[in-house]
C-alpha positions in Angstrom: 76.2 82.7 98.0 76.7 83.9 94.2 74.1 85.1 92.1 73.2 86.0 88.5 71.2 88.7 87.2 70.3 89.9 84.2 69.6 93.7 83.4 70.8 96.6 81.8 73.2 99.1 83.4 72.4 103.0 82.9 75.1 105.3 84.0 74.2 107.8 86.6 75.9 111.0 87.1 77.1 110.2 90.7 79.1 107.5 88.9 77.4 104.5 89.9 75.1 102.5 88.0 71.5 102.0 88.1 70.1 98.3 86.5 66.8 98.7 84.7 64.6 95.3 84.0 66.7 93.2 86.3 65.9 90.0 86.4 67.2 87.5 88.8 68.2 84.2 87.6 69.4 81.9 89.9 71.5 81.8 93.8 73.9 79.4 94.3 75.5 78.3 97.2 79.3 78.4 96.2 82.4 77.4 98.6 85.4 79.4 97.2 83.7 83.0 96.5 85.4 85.0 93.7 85.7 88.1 96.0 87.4 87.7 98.9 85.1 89.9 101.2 82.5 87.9 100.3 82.6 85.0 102.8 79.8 84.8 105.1 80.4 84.7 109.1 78.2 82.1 110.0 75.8 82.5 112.8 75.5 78.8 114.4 76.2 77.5 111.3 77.4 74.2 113.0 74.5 74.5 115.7 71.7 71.3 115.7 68.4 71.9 117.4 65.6 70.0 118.1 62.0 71.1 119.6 61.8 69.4 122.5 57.7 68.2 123.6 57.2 71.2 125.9 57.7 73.6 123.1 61.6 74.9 123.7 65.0 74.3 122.1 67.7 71.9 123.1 71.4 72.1 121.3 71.2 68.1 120.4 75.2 67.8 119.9 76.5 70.1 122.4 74.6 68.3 125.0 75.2 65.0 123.5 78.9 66.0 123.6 78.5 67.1 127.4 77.6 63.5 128.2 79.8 61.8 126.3 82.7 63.7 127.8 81.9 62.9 131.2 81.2 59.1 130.5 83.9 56.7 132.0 85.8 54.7 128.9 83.8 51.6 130.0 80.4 53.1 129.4 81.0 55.2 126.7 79.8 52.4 123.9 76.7 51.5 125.6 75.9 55.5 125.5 76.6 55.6 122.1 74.4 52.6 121.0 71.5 54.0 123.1 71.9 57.8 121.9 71.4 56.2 118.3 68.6 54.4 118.9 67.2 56.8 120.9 67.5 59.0 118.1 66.3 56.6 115.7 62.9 56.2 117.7 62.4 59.7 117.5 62.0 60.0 113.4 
């Protein structure tokens, strides 16, 4: 993420900076940060999740992947088609 700011910097005797009247202007969501410590570690970044009827959550593509995997060759296009429409149903 990268922001901008407005404000005005007054020197503190410490050496840092204090910003008086900052205003912030707008966040953007950026994918080569100018510092290189600022990339964020994502937490589940990748993760899908659906509330299931009874209230809890299920990972939708890890266990769609779980299936899949285990699925002879012969069956696996007639999982796929029925996972999609499945999932279709459901919006």
């Amino acid at each position: 993420m990268s922001s901008r700011a407005l404000g005005q910097l007054i020197p503190e005797s410490n050496g840092c900076n204090r910003v008086k009247d900052f205003r912030l202007v707008a966040i953007d969501c950026v994918a080569d940060p100018s510092f290189g410590k600022a990339f964020v570690n994502g937490i589940l970044e990748s993760k899908q999740y659906v509330l299931r009827e009874n209230g809890h959550y299920e990972e939708l593509y890890d266990n769609f992947e779980k299936k899949l995997v285990t699925l002879p060759r012969s069956d696996k296009d007639q999982y796929l088609r029925s996972a999609i429409l499945s999932f279709i149903n459901k919006l």
